[in-house]
C-alpha positions in Angstrom: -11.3 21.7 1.4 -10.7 22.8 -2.4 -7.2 21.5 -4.3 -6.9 23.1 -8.0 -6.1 20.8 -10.5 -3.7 22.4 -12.2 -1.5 23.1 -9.7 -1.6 19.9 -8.2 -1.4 17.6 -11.0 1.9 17.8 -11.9 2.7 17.2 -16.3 3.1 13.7 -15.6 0.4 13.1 -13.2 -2.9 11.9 -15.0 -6.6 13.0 -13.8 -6.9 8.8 -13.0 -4.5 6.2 -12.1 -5.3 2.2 -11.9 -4.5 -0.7 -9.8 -4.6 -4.5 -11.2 -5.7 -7.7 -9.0 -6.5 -11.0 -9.0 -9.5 -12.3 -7.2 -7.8 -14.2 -4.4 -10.6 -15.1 -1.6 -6.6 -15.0 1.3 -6.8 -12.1 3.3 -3.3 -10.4 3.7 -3.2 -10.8 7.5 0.0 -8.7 7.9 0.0 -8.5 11.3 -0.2 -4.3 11.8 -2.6 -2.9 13.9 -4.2 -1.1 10.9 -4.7 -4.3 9.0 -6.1 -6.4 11.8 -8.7 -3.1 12.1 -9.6 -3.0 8.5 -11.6 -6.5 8.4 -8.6 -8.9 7.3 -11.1 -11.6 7.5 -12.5 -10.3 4.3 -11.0 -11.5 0.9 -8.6 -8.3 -0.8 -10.7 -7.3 -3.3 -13.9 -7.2 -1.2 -12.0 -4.9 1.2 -11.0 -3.1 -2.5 -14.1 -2.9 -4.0 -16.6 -2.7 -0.8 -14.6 -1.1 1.7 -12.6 1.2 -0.7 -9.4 0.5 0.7 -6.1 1.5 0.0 -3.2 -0.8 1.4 0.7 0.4 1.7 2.4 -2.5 1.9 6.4 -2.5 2.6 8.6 -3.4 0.2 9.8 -6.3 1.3 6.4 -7.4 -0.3 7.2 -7.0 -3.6 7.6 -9.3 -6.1 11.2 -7.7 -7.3 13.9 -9.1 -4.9 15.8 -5.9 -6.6 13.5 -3.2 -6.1 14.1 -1.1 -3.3 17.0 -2.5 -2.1 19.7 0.1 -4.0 22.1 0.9 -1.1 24.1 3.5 -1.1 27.7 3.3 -2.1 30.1 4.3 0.6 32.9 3.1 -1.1 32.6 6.2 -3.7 33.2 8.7 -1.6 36.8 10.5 -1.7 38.4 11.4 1.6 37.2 15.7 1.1 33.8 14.7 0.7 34.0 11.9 3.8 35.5 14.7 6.1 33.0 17.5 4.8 30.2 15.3 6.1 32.1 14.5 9.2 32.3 17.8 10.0 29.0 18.8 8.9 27.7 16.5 11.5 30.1 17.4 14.1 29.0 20.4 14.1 25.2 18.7 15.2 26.6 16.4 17.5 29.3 18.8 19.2 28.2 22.3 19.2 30.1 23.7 21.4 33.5 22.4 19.4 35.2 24.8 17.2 35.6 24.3 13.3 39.2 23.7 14.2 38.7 21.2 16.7 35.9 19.6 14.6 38.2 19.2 12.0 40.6 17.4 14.0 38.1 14.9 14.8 37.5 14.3 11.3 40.7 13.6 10.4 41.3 11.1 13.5 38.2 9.3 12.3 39.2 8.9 8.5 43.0 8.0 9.8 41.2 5.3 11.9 40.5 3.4 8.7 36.9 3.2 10.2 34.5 4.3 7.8 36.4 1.7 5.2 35.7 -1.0 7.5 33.8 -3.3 5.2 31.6 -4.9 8.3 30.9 -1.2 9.1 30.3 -0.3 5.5 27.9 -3.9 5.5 26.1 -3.0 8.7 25.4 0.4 7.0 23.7 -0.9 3.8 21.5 -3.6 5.9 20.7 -0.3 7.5 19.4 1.5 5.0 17.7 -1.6 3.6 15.6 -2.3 6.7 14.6 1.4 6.9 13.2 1.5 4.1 11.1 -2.1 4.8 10.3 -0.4 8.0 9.6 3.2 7.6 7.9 3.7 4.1 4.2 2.1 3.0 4.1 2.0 -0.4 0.8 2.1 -3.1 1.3 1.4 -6.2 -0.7 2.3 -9.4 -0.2 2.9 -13.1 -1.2 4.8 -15.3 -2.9 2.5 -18.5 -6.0 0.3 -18.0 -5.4 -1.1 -21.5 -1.9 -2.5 -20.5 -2.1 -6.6 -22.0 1.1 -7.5 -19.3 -0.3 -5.5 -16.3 -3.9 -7.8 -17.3 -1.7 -10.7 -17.4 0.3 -10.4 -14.3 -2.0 -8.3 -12.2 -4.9 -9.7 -12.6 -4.5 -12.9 -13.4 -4.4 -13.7 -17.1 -7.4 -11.0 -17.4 -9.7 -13.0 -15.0 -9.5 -9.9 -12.1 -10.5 -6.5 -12.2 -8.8 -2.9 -12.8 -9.7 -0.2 -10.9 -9.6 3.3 -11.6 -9.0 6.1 -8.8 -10.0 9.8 -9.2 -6.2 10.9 -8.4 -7.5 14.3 -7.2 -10.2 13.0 -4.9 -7.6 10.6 -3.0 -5.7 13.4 -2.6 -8.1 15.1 -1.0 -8.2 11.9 1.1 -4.4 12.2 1.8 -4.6 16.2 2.4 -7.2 14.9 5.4 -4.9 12.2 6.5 -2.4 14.7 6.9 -4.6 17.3 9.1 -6.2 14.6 11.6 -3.3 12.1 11.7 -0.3 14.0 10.5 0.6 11.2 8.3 2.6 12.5 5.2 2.1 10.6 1.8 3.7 12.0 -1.3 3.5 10.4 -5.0 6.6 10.1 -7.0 7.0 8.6 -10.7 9.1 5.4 -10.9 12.4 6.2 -13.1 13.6 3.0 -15.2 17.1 2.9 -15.5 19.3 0.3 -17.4 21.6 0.7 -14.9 21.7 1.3 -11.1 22.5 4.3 -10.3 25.4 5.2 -7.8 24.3 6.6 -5.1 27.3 8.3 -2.6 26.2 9.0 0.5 28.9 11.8 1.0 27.3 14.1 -1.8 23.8 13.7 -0.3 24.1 12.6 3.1 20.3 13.5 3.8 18.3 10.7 4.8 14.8 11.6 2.5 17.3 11.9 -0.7 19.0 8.5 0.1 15.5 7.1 0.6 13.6 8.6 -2.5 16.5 7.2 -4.9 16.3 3.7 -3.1 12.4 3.9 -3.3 12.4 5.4 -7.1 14.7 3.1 -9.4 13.7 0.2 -11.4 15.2 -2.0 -13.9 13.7 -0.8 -17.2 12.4 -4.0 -17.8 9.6 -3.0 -15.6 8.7 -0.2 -17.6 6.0 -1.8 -19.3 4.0 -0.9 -15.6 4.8 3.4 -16.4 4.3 3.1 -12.1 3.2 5.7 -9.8 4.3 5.2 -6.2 2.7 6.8 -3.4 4.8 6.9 -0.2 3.9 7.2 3.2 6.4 7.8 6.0 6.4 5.9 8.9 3.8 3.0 8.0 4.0 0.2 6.5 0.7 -1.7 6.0 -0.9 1.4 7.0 -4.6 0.9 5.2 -6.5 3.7 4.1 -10.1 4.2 4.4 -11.5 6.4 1.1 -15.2 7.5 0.4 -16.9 5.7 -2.2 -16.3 8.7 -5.0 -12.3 8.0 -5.3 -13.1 4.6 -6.7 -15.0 6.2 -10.4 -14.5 2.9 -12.6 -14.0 -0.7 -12.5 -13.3 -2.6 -15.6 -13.4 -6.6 -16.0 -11.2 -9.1 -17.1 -12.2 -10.4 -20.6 -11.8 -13.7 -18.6 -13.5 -13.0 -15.4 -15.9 -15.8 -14.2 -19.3 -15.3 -14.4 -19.5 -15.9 -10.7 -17.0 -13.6 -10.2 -18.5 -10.8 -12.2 -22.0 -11.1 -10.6 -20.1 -10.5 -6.7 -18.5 -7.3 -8.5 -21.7 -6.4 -10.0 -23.1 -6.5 -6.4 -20.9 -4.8 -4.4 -20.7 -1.5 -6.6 -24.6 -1.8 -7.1 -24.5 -1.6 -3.0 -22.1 2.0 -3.2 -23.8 5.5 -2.4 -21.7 6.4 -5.1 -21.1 4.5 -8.2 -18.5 3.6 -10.2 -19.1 2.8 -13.5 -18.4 -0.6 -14.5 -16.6 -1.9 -17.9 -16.0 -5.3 -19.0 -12.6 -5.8 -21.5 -13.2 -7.4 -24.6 -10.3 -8.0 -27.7 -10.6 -6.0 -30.7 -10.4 -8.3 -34.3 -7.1 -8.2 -36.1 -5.5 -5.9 -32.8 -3.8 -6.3 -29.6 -5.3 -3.4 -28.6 -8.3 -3.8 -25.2 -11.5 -2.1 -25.6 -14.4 -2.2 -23.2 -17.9 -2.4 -23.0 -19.9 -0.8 -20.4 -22.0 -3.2 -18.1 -23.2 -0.5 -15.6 
C-alpha cells in the first residue's frame, strides 16, 4: 500500500511527531481485553520501546480534570433552533408523520418545559461526558523533542526518553487497521483557547461535531505541548501493535541513569530495524537541548 506525502500530511502535520515518558517499571493494567493481550506484565516503556506499542488511553486518564469534559450548552439554544432539531429528528423517528403533524409535536415538547428541565439538561451533559470516556481512545504526541517542560513533565525531570514516530509510516499502520479491523483513527490538532468555547447543541446537533469540539479544546496554558491527538472510535485502551520502522529515533534524558540507558541501549540494539539513538545534553550560556548521537 502507497500513501503520498503530500497529500496526506496536512500544512500543520510534521514528517515526525514525539511522545515523552518516564521510566516507570508499573504496568498500566487497564483492564481491556487489548491491554491484558499486549504483555501488561511488562513495564510501559518496554512494551514502548520493545514491543512498539501504541496505547489509546480514555480521557478520563488524563492528567487535566478539564480536558475533555466541555459539554455542550443546551441552555443556548433559542426556541427556532430547539424545534428545527426537533423536527429534524422527528422526521427520523416518525417517518410516516407529516411536516405538519411533526411540527405539532415539536411545539407540544417545547410547551412541556421539558428540554429546560435542568435534571434533563444534567443527565444530558453526564451523557456526553461518559461518551466520550467510553467511545474514543486517544494518543497523544507533539510535535518538538527539544521542548524543556514536555522533558520536565513527561519524562521525568529529563531522566526518560522521547521518542520519535515516522508519522507516515504509522499511518500506514492505521490505513491497515482500518482494512482488517475496520477500526477508524483520525489525527486532529489540539486548538488552545483562553476561553471555552460554547458549544450549542441545536446549531450542530451531530454527534462527531459535538465530540471533536469536546475532544479538541484546551486551556492555552497547555500550549507549551503544540499536541497532536489521534482518535480512535469505539476503543479506549485499544493498543496498537506497529513494525519496528515507525519507531526511527529515540533521544535520552540528559539525566537518564546509566542503568537506565544501558536497558534502552539493548532493546533498540535487539530491533530488525533501528532507531537511531540520541542522548540530550544543555548547550553553554542557552536553554536551548541539543543531542549527541550514541547509536
Amino acid at each position: 500500500m502507497e500513501i503520498d506525502r503530500n497529500n496526506y500530511l496536512k500544512e500543520w502535520m510534521p514528517d515526525k511527531i514525539y511522545k515523552y515518558k518516564s521510566f516507570d517499571k508499573a504496568s498500566t493494567g487497564c483492564g481491556h481485553v487489548e491491554c491484558r493481550m499486549a504483555n501488561p506484565e511488562k513495564p510501559i516503556y518496554r512494551r514502548i520501546l520493545e514491543d512498539n506499542q501504541i496505547y489509546f488511553s480514555s480521557a478520563k486518564n488524563f492528567n487535566d480534570p478539564f480536558d475533555c469534559t466541555l459539554v455542550p450548552r443546551y441552555d443556548l439554544g433559542t426556541r427556532e433552533q430547539k424545534k428545527s432539531m426537533l423536527v429534524k429528528y422527528g422526521r427520523i423517528n416518525f417517518p410516516d408523520k407529516s411536516d405538519l403533524e411533526l411540527d405539532a409535536i415539536a411545539e407540544a415538547k417545547l410547551n412541556s418545559g421539558e428540554l429546560d428541565d435542568q435534571l434533563e439538561i444534567r443527565s444530558k451533559r453526564e451523557y456526553w461526558v461518559e461518551k466520550t470516556y467510553n467511545d474514543i481512545g486517544i494518543f497523544s504526541a507533539t510535535t518538538c523533542k527539544k521542548n524543556p517542560l514536555m522533558w520536565a513533565h513527561y519524562a521525568a525531570s529529563h531522566s526518560g526518553f522521547c521518542v520519535e514516530y515516522d508519522s507516515l509510516k504509522l499511518q500506514l499502520v492505521l490505513e491497515q487497521l482500518y482494512i482488517n479491523k475496520r477500526l477508524v483513527c483520525n489525527h486532529h490538532k489540539i486548538k488552545y483557547v483562553s476561553l471555552a468555547p460554547h458549544i450549542n447543541p441545536y446549531l450542530n446537533p451531530e454527534s462527531p461535531k459535538i465530540v471533536l469540539d469536546m475532544l479538541l479544546h484546551k486551556h492555552i496554558l497547555w500550549s507549551y505541548e503544540e499536541e497532536i491527538r489521534y482518535l480512535l472510535l469505539g476503543h479506549p485502551g485499544f493498543v496498537l501493535q506497529c513494525p519496528d520502522n515507525v519507531i526511527s529515533t529515540v533521544y535520552l534524558g540528559r539525566n537518564i541513569s546509566e542503568e537506565n540507558e544501558g536497558e534502552v541501549i539493548r532493546l533498540i540494539q535487539k530491533k530488525s530495524v533501528r532507531p537511531d539513538l540520541f542522548k540530550a545534553k544543555l548547550q553553554p550560556n542557552s536553554f536551548e537541548i541539543e543531542f549527541d548521537q550514541i547509536l
